[in-house]
Phi, psi and omega in degrees: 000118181309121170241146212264102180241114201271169191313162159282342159282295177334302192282335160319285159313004189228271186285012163282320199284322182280327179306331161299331182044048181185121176302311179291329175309316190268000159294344180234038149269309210239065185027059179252185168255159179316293190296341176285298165339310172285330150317316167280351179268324159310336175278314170316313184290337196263328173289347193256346194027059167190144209284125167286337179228156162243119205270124183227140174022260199250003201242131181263180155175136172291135162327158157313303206310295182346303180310267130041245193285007178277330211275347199249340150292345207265311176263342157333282190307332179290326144321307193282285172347313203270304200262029147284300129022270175316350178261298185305334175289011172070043191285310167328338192274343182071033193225024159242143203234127177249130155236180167224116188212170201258128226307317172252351150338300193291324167285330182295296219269284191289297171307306190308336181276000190296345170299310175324311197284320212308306203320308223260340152259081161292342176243025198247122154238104151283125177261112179268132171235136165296137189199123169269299177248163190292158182223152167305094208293008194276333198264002198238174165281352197277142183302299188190182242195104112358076190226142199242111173172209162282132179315020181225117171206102211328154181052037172172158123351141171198104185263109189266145178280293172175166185259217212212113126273117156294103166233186160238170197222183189175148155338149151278356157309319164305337156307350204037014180109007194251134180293343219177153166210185193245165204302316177316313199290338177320308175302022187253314237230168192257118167272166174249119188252149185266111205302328184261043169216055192306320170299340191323318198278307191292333168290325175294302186283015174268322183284343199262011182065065175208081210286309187286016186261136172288086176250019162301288209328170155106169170296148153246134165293157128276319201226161183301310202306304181297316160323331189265349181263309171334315175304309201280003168244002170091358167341296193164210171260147190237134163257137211204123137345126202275309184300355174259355179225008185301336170288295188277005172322290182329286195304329152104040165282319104000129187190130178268126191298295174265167200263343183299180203203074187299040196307110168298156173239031147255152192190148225280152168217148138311115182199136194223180190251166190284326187248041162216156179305117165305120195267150179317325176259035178253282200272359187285286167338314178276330155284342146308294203301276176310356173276293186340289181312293179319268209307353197269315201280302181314310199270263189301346132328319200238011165257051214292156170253053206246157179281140185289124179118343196281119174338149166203077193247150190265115170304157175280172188288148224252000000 
């Protein structure tokens, strides 16, 4: 059965022309002439037998309908665009990898470690895309998945990795010149917050023997990545994952004011899906990964900066 799909130059031409909100714009992106844009848009319209713009003397704007369907031609094509790419990358070949991960997992944690994997897979391409939360992988391109939550994700496979210390850090300059403060003066000070964790702070001074503190106040972030150069700019304070800051700890660019320690009882897993065949550079991945985690547990874990004698009580679930 022929199916009904208008060309593929017609959709191009229309979401280039709506991104644009202007016909002559989207001729000289995509080096065409005006009247040939209006032509393709005009063909669209009459196979869809409905106006995608509305035409005012010399001025365009898209329809409701317009509106719509520009948002739904717009990731189709990147879809199609992402696995032709991926087909040209020998995708067929099984030597191409879609993971999905959450954004400074993968700048903190996973790239810096990928020289290793290229060394250790040389014929291995990892595609990274961001994804916070789980999805059905039947619907998506990805092999497997980077995931911070519960060991439950419908359809796959969930390997766990390792868990989550919370402290917090800020310049050392906010110190005054002092190794250490004590948890009360934090209520002083500008907290930095991670926007899908609002409670962190308040579960952290509930562990520092602090029941009662207004820790809602401060900037909020979306992702850890930004927190952490906020800190590093002297903002304020960050509750901060302790393995997303471990370089600048060191480096004492960082520097942890107090000695608690806020242990999530959520934590990374691997994941991947349960009914489909693992292809060979699926489990060389995976199995890379998991020597990663093992030796990550081993080392840097147990090179913890927390003062002896310091709580080590479990947050409630956030």
């Amino acid at each position: 059965m022929r199916r009904k799909i208008p060309g593929t130059d017609l959709l191009v031409a229309f979401e280039t022309a709506a991104r644009h909100q202007s016909f002559t714009r989207a001729a000289e992106e995509l080096s065409l002439t005006q009247s040939a844009v209006c032509r393709k848009i005009s063909a669209l319209e009459d196979y869809l037998g409905m106006q995608l713009f509305n035409r005012v003397k010399k001025r365009v704007s898209l329809s409701g309908s317009g509106q719509i369907y520009a948002r739904q031609v717009r990731e189709n094509l990147k879809r199609i665009e992402h696995d032709t790419l991926s087909l040209m990358a020998h995708r067929s070949a099984g030597r191409v990898l879609e993971l999905a991960v959450i954004p400074t997992f993968a700048t903190r944690w996973l790239i810096p470690r990928l020289v290793d994997f290229q060394k250790c897979c040389p014929g291995i391409t990892l595609d990274l895309t961001t994804r916070n939360e789980p999805f059905m992988f039947i619907d998506t391109p990805f092999d497997a998945a980077i995931h911070f939550g519960d060991p439950t994700w419908p359809g796959a496979v969930t390997e766990y990795l390792f868990g989550e210390e919370m402290v917090p850090v800020c310049k050392p300059v906010l110190l005054g010149g002092r190794p250490s403060i004590e948890p009360s003066e934090l209520e002083e000070m500008p907290l930095l917050h991670q926007s899908s964790r609002p409670d962190a702070w308040r579960e952290w001074f509930e562990i520092a023997g602090l029941n009662n503190v207004n820790a809602m106040g401060g900037s909020r972030y979306e992702i850890f990545a930004m927190l952490v150069e906020a800190a590093k700019a002297g903002l304020g304070v960050a509750l901060m994952p302790r393995f997303f800051v471990l370089s600048e700890i060191a480096s004492g660019e960082l520097a942890v004011p107090c000695p608690y320690v806020l242990h999530n009882q959520r934590s990374y897993y691997l994941v991947y899906p349960e009914d489909k065949p693992e292809s060979e550079s699926l489990r060389a991945f995976c199995g890379w990964l998991r020597a990663q985690a093992k030796s990550y547990l081993e080392t840097e874990m147990s090179a913890r900066r927390v003062e002896d004698g310091a709580p080590n009580a479990a947050a409630r679930d956030e």
